[in-house]
N, C-alpha and C positions, 0 to 999 in steps of 0.2 A: 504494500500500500504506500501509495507518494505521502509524504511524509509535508507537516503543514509546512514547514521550509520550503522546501521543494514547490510546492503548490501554488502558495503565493510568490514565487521566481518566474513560473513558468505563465505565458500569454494569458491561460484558460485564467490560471487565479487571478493574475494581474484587471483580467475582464470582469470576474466575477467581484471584485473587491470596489472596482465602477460601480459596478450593478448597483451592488448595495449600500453604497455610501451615498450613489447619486438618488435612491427610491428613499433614503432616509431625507432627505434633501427636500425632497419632491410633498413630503409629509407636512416638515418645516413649512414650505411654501404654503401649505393649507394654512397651518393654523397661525402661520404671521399676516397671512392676508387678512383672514378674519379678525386678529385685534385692530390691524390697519383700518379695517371699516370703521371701527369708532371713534375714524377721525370726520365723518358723514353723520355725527349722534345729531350734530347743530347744539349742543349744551355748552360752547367754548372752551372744549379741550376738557371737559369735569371728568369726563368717562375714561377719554385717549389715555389722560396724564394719570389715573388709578391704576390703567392697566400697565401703564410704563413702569411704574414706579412696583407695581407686582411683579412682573416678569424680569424686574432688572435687581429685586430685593429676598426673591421667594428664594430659600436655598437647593430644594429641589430642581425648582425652574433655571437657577443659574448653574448646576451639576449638567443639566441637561444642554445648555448653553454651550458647555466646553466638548459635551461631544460632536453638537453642532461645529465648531473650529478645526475640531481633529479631521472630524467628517470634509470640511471645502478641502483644509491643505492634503489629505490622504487622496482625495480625487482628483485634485488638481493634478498632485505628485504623480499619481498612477498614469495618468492622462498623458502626462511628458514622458514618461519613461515610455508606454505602449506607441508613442507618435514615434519617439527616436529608434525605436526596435523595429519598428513596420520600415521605417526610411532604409534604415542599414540593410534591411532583409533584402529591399527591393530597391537599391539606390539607382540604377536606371528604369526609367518608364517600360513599362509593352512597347514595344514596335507596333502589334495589334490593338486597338484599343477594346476593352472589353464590352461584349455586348448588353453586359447586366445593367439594368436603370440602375443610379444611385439618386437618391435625391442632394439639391445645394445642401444643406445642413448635413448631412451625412459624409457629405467629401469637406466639410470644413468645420466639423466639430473642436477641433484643437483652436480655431479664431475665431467662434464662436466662446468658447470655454475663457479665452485669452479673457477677451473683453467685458463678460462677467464675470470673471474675477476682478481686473482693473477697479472696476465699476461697484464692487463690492470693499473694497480698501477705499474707495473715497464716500462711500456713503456710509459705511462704519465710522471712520474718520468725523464725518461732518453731527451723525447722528446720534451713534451709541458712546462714540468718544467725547463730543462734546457736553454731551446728557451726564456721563460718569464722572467724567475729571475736569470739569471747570467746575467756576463757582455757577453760575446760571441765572436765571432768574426763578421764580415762587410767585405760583396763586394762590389765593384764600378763595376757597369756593364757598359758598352757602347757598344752601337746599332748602327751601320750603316745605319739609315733611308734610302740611297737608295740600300744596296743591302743586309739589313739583317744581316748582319755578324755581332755578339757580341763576345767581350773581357771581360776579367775579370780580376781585380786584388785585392787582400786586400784592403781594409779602415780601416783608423786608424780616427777615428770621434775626432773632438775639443772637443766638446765639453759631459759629460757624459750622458749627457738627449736626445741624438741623436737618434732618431728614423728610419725617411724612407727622401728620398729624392728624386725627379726630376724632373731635368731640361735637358735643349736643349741650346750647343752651335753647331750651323751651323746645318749639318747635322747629329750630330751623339744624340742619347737619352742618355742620363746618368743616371742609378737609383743606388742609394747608398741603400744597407738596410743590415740588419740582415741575418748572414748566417745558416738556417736551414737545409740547402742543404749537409753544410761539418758537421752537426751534424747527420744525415742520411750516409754519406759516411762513416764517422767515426764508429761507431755502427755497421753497415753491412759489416765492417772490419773483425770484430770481432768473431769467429767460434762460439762460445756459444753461443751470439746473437741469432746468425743467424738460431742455432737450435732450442733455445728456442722458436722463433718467429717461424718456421717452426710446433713445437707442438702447439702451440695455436693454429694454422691457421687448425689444423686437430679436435681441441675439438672446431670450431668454425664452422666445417664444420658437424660433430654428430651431436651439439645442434641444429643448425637450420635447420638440415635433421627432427629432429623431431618436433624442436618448434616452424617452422613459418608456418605449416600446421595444428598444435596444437594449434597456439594463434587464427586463422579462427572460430574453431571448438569451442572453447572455448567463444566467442563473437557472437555464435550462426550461422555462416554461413557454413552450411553444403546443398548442392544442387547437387543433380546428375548432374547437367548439369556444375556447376560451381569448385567441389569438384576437379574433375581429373585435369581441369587447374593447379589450387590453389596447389597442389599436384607437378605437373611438375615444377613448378616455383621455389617451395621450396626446392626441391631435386637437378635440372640441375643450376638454376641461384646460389641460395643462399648457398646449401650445396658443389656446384662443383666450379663451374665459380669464383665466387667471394674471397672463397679461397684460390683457384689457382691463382687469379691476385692477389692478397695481398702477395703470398706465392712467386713469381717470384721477386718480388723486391730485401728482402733480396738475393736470390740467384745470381740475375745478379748481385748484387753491389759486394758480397763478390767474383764472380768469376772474377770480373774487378779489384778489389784489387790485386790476385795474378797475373796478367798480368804486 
């Protein structure tokens, strides 16, 4: 029996270690888009900034975080080394070109890949790194426990170790925290942002047109009955839909800037 060394050396692992790191990926993408939606609540960031401030403070959620990290650079890493293996293997072209269709995403997965990573180091940069390690700004939210209606104004914290806060005087909620809301507004201000983020969301909509029906294929599940789902999923949900809701954000923020 190949021996786990051996396995992840050899192409097959190297493929299968894709599969699985980019299907955990593909997961992430779910459930980061759905917190992204509650930047669409229209409450001024009450809802966004709770859940930033969960996901960036909850210890299980930040355990899960760093496997998210290991997961981009282990795909990434794999990615380079199976591009530079295939080149060496085949370092001149066919004389005959082959007659198998490939689709564009599928002969340029490694510049697709490129450019969502790039694009993933400046929006970490701009959004979880500015959120975590500067000082920031702070809203004081208050909630009208009987009819819902929240206010918002600055906080200026006493203290600099000031984290999250809430409490209840009478009727109304009060939560104090960290504004990732006006670093989001702020950003999607911005025309070149908003473009940039507009082409990754299209080299993000390629790669997993090819690679999350490719990471299936690659982990060995290939089934007439199960193939065309797998198929549908990967092209409408992940290469269309999910794009498109990622891609709508910056657009409505920066069209509500010029208003």
């Amino acid at each position: 029996m190949m021996s786990f060394k051996l396995l992840f050396r050899s192409s097959l692992g190297r493929k299968l270690i894709m599969s699985m790191t980019g299907l955990f990926l593909c997961l992430f993408l779910i459930v980061h888009l759905g917190g992204n939606l509650t930047l669409f609540a229209g409450d001024g960031g009450y809802t966004f900034n709770i859940y930033a401030h969960f996901m960036t403070h909850f210890p299980p959620v930040t355990a899960i975080a760093y496997v998210l990290y290991a997961c981009i650079l282990i795909h990434a890493w794999y990615a380079i080394v199976q591009t530079l293996k295939n080149r060496r293997a085949r370092p001149v072209k066919y004389a005959v070109p082959s007659k198998a269709k490939s689709s564009w995403a599928s002969l340029n997965m490694g510049l697709l890949g490129s450019i969502i990573f790039l694009f993933l180091v400046i929006h970490m940069s701009n959004f979880w790194g500015r959120y975590m390690f500067t000082k920031g700004t702070y809203r004081e939210y208050r909630k009208n426990l009987t009819d819902g209606r929240i206010t918002s104004t600055t906080y200026y914290p006493a203290s600099p170790h000031f984290e999250y806060a809430v409490l209840t005087e009478g009727d109304t909620e009060i939560v104090r925290v960290k504004d990732l809301y006006g670093i989001v507004t702020e950003s999607f201000s911005l025309l070149w942002y908003v473009l940039l983020y507009l082409f990754a969301m299209v080299a993000v909509s390629y790669h997993l047109y090819h690679g999350f029906q490719s990471a299936f294929q690659s982990a060995g599940i290939a089934h007439g009955k199960y193939t065309p789902m797998i198929r549908w999923i990967g092209v409408w949900v992940f290469a269309v839909i999910i794009p498109i809701a990622f891609a709508s954000m910056p657009v409505v923020f920066y069209i509500r800037s010029l208003i």
